[in-house]
RODO-2510 file (C-alpha; in nm, 4 decimals, decimal comma):
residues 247
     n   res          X          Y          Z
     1     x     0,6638    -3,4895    -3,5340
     2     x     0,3046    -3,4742    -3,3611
     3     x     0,1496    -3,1495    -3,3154
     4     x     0,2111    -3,1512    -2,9540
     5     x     0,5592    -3,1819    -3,0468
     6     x     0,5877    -2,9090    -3,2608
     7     x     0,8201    -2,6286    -3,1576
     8     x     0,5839    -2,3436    -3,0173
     9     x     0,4949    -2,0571    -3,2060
    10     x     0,5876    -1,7113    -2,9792
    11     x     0,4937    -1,3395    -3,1067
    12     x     0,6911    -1,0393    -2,8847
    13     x     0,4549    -0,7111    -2,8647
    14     x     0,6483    -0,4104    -2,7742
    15     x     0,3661    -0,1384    -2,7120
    16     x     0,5271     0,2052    -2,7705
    17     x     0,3171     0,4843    -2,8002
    18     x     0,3992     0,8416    -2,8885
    19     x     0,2313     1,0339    -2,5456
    20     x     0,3885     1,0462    -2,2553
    21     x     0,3590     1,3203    -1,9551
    22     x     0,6359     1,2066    -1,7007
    23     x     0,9400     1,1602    -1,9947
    24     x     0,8165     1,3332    -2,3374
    25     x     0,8916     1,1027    -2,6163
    26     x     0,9572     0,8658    -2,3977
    27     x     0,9977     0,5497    -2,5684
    28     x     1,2846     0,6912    -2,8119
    29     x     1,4451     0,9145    -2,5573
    30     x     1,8486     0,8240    -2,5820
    31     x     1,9298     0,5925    -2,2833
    32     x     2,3477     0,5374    -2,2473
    33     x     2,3520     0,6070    -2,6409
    34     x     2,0370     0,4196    -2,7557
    35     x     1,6285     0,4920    -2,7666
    36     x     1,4846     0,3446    -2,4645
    37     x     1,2686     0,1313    -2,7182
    38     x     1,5876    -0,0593    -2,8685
    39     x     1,6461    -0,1841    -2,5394
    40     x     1,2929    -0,3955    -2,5568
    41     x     1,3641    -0,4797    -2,9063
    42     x     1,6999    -0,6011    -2,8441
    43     x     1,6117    -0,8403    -2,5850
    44     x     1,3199    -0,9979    -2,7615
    45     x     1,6057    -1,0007    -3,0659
    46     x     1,8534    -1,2359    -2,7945
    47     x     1,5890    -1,5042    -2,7196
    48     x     1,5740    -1,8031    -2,9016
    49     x     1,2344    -1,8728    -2,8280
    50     x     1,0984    -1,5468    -2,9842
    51     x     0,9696    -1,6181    -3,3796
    52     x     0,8767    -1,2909    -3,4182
    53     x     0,9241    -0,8815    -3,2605
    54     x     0,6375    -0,6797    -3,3481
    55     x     0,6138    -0,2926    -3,2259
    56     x     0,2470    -0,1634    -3,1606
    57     x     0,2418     0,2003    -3,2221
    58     x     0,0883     0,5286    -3,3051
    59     x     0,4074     0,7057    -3,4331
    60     x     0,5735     0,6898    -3,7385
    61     x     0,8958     0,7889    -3,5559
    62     x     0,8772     0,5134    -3,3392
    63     x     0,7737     0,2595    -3,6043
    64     x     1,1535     0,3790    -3,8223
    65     x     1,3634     0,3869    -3,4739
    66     x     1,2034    -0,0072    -3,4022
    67     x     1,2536    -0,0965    -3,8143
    68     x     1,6449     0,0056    -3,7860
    69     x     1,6994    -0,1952    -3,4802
    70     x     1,5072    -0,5010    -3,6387
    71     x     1,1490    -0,4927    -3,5484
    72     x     0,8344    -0,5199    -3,7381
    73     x     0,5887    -0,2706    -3,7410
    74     x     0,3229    -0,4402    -3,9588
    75     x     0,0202    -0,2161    -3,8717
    76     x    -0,0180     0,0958    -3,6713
    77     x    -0,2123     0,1587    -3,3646
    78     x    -0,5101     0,3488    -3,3536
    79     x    -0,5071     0,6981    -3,1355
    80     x    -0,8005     0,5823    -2,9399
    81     x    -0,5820     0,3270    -2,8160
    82     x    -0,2546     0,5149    -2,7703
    83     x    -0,4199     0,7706    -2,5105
    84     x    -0,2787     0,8432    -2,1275
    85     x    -0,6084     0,6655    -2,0205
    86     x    -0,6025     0,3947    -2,2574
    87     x    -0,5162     0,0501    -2,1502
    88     x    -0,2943    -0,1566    -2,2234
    89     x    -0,5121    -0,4629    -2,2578
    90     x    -0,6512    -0,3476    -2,5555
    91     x    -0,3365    -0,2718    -2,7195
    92     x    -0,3007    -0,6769    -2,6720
    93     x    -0,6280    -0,6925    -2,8155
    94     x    -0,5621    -0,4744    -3,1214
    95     x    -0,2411    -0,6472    -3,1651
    96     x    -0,3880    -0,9763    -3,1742
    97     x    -0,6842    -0,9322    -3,3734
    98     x    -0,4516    -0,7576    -3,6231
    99     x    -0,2137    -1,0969    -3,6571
   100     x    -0,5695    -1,2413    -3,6652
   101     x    -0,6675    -1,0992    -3,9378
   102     x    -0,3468    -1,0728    -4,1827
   103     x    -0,2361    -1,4226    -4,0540
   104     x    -0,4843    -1,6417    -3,8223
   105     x    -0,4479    -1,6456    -3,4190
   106     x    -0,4121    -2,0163    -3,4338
   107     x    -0,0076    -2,0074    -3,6098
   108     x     0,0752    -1,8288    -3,2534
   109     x     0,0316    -2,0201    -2,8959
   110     x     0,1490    -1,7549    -2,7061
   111     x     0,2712    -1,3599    -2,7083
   112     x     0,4527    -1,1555    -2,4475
   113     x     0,4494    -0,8099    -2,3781
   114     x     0,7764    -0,6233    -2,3500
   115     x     0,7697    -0,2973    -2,2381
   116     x     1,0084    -0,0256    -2,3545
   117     x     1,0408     0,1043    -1,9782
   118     x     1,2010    -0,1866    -1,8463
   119     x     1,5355    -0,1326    -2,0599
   120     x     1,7157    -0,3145    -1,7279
   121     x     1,5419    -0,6282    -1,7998
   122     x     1,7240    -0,9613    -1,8985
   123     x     1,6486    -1,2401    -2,1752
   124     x     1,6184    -1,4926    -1,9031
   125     x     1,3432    -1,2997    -1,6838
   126     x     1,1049    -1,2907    -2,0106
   127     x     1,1739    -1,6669    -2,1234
   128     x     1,0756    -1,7629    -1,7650
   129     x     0,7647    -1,6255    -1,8584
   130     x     0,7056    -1,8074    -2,1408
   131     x     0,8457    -2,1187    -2,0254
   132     x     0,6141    -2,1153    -1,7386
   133     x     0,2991    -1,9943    -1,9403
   134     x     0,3235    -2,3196    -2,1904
   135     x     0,4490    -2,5666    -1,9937
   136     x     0,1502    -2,4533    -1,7347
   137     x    -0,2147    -2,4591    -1,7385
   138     x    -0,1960    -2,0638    -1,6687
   139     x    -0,3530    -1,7793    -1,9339
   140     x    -0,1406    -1,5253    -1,8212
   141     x     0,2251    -1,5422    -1,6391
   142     x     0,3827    -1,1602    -1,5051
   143     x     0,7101    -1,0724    -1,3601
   144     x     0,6283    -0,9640    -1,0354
   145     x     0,8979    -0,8268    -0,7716
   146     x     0,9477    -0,8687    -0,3986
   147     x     0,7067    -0,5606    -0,2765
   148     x     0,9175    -0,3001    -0,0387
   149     x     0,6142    -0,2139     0,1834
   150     x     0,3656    -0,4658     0,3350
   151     x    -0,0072    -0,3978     0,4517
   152     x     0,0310    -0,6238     0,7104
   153     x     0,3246    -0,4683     0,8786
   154     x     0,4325    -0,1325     0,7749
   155     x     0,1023     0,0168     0,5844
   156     x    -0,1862     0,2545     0,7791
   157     x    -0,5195     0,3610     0,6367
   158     x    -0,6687     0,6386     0,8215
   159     x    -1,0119     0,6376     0,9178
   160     x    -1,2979     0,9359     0,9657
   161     x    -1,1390     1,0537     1,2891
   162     x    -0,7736     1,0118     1,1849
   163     x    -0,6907     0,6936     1,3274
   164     x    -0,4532     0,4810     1,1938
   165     x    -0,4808     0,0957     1,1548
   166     x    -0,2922    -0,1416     0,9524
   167     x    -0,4474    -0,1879     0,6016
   168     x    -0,4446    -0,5785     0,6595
   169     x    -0,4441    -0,6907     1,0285
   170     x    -0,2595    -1,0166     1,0876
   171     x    -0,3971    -1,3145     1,2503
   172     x    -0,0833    -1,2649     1,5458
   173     x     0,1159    -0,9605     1,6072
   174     x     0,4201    -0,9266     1,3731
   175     x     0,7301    -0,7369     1,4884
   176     x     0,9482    -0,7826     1,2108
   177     x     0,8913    -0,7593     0,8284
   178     x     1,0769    -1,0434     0,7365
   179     x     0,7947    -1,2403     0,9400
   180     x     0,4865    -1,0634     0,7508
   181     x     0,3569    -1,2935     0,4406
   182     x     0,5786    -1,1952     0,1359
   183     x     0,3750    -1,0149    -0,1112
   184     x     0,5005    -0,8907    -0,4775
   185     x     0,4711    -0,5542    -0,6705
   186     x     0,3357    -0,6231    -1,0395
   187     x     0,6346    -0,4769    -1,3008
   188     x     0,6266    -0,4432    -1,6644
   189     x     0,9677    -0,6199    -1,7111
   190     x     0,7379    -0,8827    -1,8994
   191     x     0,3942    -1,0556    -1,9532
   192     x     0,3051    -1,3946    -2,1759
   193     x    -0,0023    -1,4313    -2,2380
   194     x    -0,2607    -1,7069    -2,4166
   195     x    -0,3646    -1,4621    -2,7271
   196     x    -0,7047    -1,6403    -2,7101
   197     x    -0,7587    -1,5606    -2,3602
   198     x    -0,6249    -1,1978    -2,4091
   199     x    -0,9402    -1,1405    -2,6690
   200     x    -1,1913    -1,2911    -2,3966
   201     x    -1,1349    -1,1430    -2,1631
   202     x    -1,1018    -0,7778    -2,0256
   203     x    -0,7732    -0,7946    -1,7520
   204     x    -0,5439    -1,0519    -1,6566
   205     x    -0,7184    -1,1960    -1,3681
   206     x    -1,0095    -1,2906    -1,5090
   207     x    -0,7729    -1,6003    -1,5809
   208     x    -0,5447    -1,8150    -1,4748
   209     x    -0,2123    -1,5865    -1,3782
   210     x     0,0851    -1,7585    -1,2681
   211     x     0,4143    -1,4893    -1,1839
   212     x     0,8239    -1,4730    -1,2067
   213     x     0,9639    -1,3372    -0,9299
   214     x     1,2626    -1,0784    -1,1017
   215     x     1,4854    -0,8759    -0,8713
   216     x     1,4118    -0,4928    -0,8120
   217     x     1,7376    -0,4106    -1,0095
   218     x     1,6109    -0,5587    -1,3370
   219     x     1,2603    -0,3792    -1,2645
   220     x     1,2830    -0,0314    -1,3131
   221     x     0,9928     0,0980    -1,4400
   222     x     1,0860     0,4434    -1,5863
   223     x     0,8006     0,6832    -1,5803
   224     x     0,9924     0,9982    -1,4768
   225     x     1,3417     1,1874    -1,5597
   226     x     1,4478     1,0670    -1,2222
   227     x     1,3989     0,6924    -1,2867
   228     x     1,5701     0,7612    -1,6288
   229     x     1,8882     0,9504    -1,4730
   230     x     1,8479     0,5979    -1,2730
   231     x     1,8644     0,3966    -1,5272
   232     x     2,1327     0,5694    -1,6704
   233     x     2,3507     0,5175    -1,3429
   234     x     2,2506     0,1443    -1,3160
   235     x     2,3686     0,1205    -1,6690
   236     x     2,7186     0,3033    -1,6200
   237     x     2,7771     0,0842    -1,3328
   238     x     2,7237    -0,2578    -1,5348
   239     x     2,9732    -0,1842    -1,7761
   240     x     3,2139    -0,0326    -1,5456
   241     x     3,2021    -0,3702    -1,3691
   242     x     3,1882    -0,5630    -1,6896
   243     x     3,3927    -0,3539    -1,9788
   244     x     3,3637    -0,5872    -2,2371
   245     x     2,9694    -0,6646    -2,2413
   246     x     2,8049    -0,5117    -2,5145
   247     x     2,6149    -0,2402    -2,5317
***
């Protein structure tokens, strides 16, 4: 078998860090019996095309709750990086540099990011991503979702004297928002990423960034107790429709 025919290598990051100011302890708060974390774990877990599930975190709670449901947590994160203002890019950094170090960057051709606050997620939205990311020239493919407003129908800006005006006027007047140019909301449901582009560069679109288009109900994004009594709902109404799936 040629190297080009070798089966490629794939490294899961699950960042999970112990601040949060919407939901305290977020990222092991109990979601229909479980930490929201084990749902992220789990699904990296299902794929077949996931070697390994690594947690990035600052908390040695988190790091025992992702060991029990079968994650590594082979280094810690440092607090500097783990701060309401810090971003997430260079947790991919960190991450990568530290399977750099203990192992070398080349043994993985790609990594994806799944967050813990996409627990509605399924195993085929993040293997489209990394389908698409290797058999693609992209750096970077995200699961975007169809966006519910659209600047060039239903969005104002306001200018110095309070007039309104749409944020981007079309070419032709449009009436209807099915006719406006569909445009997508960026979600955290996944991201696969090139790890040598992530330690290049400093965001995603300093690259190449292709996108999987995942429907709103697999995109929650919870940042709030609302979107987590949400979740909850969306959850009790999947098993109620299908009794026997497992939890």
């Amino acid at each position: 078998m040629s190297a080009s025919d070798a089966p490629a290598t794939v490294v899961a990051i699950i960042p999970a860090r112990a601040g949060s100011k919407g939901v305290p302890r977020k990222n092991i708060r109990p979601l229909a019996g479980k930490p929201l974390i084990a749902y992220a774990i789990e699904t990296a877990l299902a794929s077949d095309l996931i070697d390994r599930v690594i947690v990035s975190t600052d908390d040695t709670e988190i790091a025992d709750v992702a060991r029990r449901y079968g994650a590594e947590v082979p280094f810690m994160r440092p607090r500097e990086l783990a701060q309401d203002d810090s971003p997430e890019w260079l947790t991919w950094q960190h991450a990568v540099r530290m399977l750099k170090a203990t192992e070398g960057v080349a043994t993985i051709d790609a990594c994806v990011c799944i967050s813990p606050t996409s627990p509605l997620r399924a195993v085929e939205d993040v293997e489209a991503c990394i389908r698409l990311l290797l058999k693609s020239d992209a750096d970077l493919v995200m699961t975007v979702k169809p966006a519910e407003r659209n600047p060039y129908f239903n969005m104002v800006a306001l200018d110095g004297a309070g007039y309104a005006r749409l944020v981007i006027p079309p070419e032709r007047p449009i009436y209807r928002r099915q006719d406006a140019p569909p445009l997508y909301d960026i979600t955290t449901v996944a991201y696969a990423f090139r790890p040598q582009f992530v330690l290049r560069a400093d965001s995603e679109f300093e690259g190449r960034v292709k996108a999987v288009v995942v429907p709103a109900e697999r995109a929650l994004d919870i940042d709030t107790e609302l979107d987590l009594k949400f979740a909850e709902f969306l959850l009790s109404q999947s098993r109620s429709s299908h009794p026997g799936a497992a939890g």
